[in-house]
C-alpha positions in Angstrom: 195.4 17.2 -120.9 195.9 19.0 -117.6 192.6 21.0 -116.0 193.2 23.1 -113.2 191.7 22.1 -110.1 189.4 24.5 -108.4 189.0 25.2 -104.3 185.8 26.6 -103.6 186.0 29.3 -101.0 184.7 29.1 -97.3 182.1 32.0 -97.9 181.5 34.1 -94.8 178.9 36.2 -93.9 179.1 40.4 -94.6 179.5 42.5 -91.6 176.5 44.6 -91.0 178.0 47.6 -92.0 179.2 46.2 -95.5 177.6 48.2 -98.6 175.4 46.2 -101.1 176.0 47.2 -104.3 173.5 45.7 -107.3 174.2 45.8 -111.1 172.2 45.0 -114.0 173.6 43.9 -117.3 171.0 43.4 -119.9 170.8 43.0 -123.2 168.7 45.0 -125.2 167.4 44.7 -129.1 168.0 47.7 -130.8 165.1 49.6 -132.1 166.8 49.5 -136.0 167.4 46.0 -135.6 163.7 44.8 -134.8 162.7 43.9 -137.9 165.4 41.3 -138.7 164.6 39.2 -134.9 160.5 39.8 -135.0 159.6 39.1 -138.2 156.3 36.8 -138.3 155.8 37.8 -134.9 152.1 39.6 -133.8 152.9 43.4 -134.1 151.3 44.0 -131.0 153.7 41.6 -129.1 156.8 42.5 -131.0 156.8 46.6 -131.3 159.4 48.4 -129.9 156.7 50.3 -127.6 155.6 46.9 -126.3 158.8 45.7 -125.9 159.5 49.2 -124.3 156.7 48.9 -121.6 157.9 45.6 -120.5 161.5 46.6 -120.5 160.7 49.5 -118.5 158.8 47.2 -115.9 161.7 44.6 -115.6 164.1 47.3 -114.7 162.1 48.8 -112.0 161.5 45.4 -110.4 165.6 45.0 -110.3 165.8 48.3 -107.7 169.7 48.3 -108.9 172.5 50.6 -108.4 173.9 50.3 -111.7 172.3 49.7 -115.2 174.6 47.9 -117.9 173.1 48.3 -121.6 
């Protein structure tokens, strides 16, 4: 069997000016699906509004551009 041989790249540092673009993908448990991947779990832990809270917290602390759900 033939694998393709890879050459990394000589990475070069952006010009100033260069626009930094950040996006998010995250993965995110429905709210009709909780009860199927939290089951046995405490409540207070696994509720949606917990999970919510904590969601909402991580995706501040990412400061991106773009959001993929």
């Amino acid at each position: 069997m033939h694998l393709r041989g890879w050459s990394p790249r000589a990475a070069s540092p952006p010009a100033a000016a260069t626009p930094v673009l950040r996006i998010v993908s995250y993965n995110i448990l429905a709210e009709t699906l909780e009860s199927n991947t939290t089951a046995g779990l405490d409540p207070q832990i696994a509720s949606f509004r917990a999970r919510k809270a904590l969601l909402a917290h991580e995706l501040e602390s990412w400061n991106a551009d773009i959001y993929c759900f």
